[in-house]
DSSP file (Angstrom, degrees, kcal/mol; ACC not computed):
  #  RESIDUE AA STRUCTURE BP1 BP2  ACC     N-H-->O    O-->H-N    N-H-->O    O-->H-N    TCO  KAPPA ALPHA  PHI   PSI    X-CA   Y-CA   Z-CA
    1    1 A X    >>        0   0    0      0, 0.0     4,-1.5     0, 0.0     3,-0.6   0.000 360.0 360.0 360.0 -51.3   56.0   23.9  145.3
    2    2 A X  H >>  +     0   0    0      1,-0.2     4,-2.3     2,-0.2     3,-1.0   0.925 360.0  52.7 -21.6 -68.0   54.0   27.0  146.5
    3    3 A X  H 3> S+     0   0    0      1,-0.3     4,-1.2     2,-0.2    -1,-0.2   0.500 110.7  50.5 -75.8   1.1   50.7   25.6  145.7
    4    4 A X  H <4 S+     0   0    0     -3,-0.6    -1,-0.3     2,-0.1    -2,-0.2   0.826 111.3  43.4-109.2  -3.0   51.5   22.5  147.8
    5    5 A X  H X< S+     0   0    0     -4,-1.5     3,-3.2    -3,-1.0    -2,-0.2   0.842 115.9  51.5 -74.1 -97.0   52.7   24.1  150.9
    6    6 A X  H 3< S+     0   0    0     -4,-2.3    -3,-0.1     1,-0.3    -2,-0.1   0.507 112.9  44.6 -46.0 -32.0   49.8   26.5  150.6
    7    7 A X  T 3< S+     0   0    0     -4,-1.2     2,-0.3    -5,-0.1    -1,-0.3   0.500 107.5  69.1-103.9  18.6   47.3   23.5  150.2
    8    8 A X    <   -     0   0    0     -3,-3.2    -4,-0.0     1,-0.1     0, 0.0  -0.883  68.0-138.4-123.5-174.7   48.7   21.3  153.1
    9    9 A X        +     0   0    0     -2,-0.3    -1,-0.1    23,-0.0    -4,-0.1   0.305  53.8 128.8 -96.7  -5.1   48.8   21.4  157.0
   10   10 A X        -     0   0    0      1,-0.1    -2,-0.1    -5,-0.1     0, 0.0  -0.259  52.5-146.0 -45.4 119.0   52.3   20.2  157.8
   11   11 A X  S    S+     0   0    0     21,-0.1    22,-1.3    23,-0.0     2,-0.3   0.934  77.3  39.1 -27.7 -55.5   53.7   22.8  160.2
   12   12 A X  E     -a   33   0A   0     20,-0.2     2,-0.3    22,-0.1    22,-0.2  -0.735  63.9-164.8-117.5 161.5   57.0   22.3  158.8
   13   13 A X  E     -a   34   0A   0     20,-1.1    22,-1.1    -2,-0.3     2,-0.7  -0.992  18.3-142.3-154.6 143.9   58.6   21.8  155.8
   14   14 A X  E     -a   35   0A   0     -2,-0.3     2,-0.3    20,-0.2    22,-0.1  -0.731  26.1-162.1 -95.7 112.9   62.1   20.7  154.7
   15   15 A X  E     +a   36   0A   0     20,-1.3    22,-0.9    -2,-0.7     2,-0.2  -0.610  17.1 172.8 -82.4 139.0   63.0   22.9  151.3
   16   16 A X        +     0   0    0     -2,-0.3     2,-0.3    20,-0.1    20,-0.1  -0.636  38.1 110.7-139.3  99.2   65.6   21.4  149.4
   17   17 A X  S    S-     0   0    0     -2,-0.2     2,-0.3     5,-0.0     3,-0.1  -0.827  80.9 -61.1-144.6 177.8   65.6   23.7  146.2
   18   18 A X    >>  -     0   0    0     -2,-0.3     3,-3.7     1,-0.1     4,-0.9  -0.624  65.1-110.3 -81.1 150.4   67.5   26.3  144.5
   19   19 A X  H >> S+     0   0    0     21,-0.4     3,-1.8    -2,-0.3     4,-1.3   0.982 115.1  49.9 -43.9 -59.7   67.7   29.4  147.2
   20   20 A X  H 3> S+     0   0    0      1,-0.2     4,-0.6     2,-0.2    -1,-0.3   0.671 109.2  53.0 -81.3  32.0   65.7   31.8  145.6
   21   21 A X  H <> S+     0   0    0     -3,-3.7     4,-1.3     2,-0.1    -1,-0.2   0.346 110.6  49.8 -93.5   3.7   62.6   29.1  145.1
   22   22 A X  H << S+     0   0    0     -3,-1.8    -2,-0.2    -4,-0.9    -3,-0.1   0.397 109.0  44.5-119.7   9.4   62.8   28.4  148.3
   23   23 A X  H >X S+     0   0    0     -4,-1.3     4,-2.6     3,-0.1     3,-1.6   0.679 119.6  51.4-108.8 -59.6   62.7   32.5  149.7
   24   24 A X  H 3X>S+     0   0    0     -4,-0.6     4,-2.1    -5,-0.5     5,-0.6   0.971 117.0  35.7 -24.1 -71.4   59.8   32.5  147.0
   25   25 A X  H 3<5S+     0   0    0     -4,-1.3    -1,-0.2     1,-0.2    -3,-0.1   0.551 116.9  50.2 -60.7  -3.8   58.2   29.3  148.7
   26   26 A X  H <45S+     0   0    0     -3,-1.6    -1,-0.2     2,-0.1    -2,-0.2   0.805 109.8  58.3-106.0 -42.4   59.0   30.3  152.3
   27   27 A X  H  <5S+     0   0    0     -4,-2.6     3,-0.2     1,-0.2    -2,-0.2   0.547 106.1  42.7 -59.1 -17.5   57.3   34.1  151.4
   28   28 A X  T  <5S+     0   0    0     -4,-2.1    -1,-0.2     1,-0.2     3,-0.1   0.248 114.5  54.4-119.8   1.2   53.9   33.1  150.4
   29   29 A X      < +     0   0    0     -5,-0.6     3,-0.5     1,-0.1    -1,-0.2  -0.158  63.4 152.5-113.0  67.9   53.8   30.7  153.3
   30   30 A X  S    S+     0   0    0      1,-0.3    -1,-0.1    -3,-0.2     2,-0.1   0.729  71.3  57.4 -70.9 -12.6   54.7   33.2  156.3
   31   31 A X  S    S+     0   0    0     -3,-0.1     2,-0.4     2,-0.1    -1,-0.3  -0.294  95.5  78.5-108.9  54.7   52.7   31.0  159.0
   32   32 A X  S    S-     0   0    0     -3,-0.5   -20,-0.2    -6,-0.2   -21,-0.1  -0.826  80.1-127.4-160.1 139.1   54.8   27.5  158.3
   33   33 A X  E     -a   12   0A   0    -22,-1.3   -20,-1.1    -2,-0.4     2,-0.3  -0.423  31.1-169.7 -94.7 144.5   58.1   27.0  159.6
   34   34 A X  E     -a   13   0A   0    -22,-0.2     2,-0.8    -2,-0.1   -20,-0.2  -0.855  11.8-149.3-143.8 108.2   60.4   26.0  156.7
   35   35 A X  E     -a   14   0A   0    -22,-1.1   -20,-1.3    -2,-0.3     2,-0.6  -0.621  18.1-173.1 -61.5  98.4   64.1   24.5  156.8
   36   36 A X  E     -a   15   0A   0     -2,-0.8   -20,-0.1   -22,-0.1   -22,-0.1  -0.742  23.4-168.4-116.9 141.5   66.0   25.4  154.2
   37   37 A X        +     0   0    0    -22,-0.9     2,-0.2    -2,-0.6    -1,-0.1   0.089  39.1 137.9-133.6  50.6   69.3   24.2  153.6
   38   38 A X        +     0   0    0      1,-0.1     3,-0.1   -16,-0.0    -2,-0.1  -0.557  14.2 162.3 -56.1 103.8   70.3   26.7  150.8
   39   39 A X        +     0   0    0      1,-0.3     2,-0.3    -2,-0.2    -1,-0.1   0.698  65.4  33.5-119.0  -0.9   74.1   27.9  151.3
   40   40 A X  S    S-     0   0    0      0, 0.0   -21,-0.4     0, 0.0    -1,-0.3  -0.993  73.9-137.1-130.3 144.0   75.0   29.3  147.8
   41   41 A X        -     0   0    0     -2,-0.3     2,-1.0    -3,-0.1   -23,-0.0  -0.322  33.9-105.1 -88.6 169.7   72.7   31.0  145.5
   42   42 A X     >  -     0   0    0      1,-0.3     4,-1.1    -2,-0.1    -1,-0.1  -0.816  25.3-161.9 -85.6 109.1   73.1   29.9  141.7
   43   43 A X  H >> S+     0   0    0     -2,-1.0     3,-1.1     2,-0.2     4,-1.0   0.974  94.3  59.4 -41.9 -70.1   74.9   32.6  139.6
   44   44 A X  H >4 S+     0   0    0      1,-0.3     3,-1.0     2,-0.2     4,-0.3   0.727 104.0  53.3 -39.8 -68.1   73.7   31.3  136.4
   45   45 A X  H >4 S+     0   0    0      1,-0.2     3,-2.2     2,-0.1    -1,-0.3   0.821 108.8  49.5 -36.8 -60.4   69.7   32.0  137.9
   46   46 A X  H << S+     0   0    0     -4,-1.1    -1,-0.2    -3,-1.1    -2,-0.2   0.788 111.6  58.1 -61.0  -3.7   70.6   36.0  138.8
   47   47 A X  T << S+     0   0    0     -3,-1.0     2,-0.4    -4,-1.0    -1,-0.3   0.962  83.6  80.5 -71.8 -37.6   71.9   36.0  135.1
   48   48 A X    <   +     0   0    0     -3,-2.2     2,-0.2    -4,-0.3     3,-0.1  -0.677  60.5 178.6-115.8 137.2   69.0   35.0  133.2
   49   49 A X    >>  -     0   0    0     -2,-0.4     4,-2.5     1,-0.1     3,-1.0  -0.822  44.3-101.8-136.9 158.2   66.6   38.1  132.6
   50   50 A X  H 3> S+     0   0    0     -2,-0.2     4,-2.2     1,-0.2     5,-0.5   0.982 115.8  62.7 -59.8 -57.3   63.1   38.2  130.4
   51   51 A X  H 3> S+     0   0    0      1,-0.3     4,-0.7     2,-0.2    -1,-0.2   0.794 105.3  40.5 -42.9 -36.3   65.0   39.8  127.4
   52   52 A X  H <> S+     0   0    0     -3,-1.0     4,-1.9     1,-0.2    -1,-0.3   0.905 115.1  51.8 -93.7 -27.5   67.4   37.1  126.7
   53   53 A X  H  X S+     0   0    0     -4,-2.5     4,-2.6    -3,-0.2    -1,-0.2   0.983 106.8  48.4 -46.8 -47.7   64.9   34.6  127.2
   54   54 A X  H  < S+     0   0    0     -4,-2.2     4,-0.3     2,-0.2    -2,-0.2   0.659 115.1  54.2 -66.5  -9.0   62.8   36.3  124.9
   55   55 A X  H >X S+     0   0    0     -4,-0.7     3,-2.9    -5,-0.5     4,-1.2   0.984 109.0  50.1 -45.7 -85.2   66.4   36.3  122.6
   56   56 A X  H 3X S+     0   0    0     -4,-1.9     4,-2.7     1,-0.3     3,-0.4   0.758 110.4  39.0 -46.9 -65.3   66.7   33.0  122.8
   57   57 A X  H 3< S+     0   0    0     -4,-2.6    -1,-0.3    -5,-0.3    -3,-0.1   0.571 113.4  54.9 -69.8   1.2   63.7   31.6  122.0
   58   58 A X  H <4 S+     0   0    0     -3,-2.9    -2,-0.3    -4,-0.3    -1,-0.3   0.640 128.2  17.5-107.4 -21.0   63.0   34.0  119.2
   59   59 A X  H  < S-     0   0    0     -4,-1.2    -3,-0.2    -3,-0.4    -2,-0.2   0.368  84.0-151.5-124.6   9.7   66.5   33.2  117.3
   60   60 A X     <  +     0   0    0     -4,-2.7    -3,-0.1    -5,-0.3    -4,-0.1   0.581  33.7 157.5  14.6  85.2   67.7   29.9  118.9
   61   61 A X        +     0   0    0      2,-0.0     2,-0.4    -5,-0.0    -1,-0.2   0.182  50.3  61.8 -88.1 -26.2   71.2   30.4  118.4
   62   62 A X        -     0   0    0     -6,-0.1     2,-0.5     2,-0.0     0, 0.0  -0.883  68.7-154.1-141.8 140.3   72.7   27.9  121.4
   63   63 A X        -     0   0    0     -2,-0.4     2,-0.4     2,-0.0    -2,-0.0  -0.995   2.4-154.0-126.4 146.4   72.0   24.6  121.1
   64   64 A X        -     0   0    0     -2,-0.5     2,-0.7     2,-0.0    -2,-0.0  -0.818   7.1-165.6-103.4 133.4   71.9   22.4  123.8
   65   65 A X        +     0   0    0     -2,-0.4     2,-0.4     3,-0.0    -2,-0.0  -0.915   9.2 174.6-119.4 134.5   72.5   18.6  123.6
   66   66 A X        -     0   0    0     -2,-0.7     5,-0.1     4,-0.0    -2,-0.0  -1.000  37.0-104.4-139.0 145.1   71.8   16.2  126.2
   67   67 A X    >>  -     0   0    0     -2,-0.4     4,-2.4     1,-0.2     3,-0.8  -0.133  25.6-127.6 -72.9 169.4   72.1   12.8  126.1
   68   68 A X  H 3> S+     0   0    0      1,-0.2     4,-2.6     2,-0.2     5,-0.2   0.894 105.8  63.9 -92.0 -21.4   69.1   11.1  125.7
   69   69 A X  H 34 S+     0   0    0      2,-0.2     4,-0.5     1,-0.2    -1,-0.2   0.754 114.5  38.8 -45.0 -26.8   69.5    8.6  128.7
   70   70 A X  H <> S+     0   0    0     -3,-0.8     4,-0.8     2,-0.2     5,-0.3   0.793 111.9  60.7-104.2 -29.4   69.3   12.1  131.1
   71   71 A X  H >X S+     0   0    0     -4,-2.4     4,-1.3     2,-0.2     3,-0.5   0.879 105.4  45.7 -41.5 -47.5   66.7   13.4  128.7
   72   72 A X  H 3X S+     0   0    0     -4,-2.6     4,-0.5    -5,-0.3    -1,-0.2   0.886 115.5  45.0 -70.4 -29.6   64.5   10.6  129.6
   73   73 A X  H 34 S+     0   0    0     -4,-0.5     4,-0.3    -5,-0.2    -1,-0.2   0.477 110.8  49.9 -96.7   6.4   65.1   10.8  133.2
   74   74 A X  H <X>S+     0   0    0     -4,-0.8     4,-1.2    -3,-0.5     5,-0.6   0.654 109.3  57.5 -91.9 -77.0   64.7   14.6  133.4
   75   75 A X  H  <5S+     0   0    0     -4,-1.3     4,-0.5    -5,-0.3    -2,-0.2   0.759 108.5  50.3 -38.8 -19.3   61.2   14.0  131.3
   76   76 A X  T  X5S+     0   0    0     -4,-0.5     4,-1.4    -5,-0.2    -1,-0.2   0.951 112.0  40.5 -76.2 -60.3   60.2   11.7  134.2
   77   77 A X  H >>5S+     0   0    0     -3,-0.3     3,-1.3    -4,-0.3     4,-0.6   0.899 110.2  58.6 -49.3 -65.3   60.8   13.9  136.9
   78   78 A X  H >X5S+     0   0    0     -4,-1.2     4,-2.1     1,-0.2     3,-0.6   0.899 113.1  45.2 -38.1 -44.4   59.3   16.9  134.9
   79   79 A X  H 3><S+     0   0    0     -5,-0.6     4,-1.4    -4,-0.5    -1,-0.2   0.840 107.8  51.6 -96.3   0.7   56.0   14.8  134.7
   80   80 A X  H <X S+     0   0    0     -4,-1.4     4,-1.1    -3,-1.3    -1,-0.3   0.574 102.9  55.1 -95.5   4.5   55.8   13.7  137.7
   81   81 A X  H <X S+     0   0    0     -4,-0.6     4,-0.6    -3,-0.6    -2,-0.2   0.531 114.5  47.8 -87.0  -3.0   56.2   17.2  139.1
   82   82 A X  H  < S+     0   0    0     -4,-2.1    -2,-0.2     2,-0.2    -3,-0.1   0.957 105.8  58.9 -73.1 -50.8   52.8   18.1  136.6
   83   83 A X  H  < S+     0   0    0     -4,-1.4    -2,-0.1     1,-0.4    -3,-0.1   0.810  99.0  49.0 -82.1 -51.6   51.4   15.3  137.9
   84   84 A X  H  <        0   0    0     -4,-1.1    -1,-0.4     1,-0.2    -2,-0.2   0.870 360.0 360.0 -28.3 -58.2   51.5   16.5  141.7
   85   85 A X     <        0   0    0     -4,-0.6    -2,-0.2     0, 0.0    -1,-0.2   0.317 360.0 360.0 102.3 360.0   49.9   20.1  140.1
């Protein structure tokens, strides 16, 4: 989301993200007006700190299950946000 406000010319831009990507996205563009229409931050994000990631992926402990109909439509999304760079 940065790098595509930094590399176009809209003046403005309408954020609809979680709050702090969009304090991120609003901070490394300071000369573009940005509407953001954030009114509660996510606990769960201020929760999740480098250590337990680096837990978690070193003892996978939690499994997560998702069905595979929202797996396939999360894997779409994901690759079309690659695909955009």
């Amino acid at each position: 989301m940065i790098k595509y406000v930094e590399q176009t010319t809209a003046p403005r831009y309408l954020l609809l993200t979680e709050c702090a990507m969009g304090d991120n996205v609003a901070a490394a563009n300071p000369g573009k007006e940005m509407l953001r229409l954030c009114r509660v931050r996510c606990p769960h994000m201020n929760e999740i700190t480098m250590e337990d990631t680096l837990d978690a992926l070193t003892y996978t402990r939690q499994v997560i299950e998702v069905p595979e109909e929202i797996r396939v439509r999360a894997a779409h999304a994901v690759e079309r946000m690659i695909a955009i760079g």
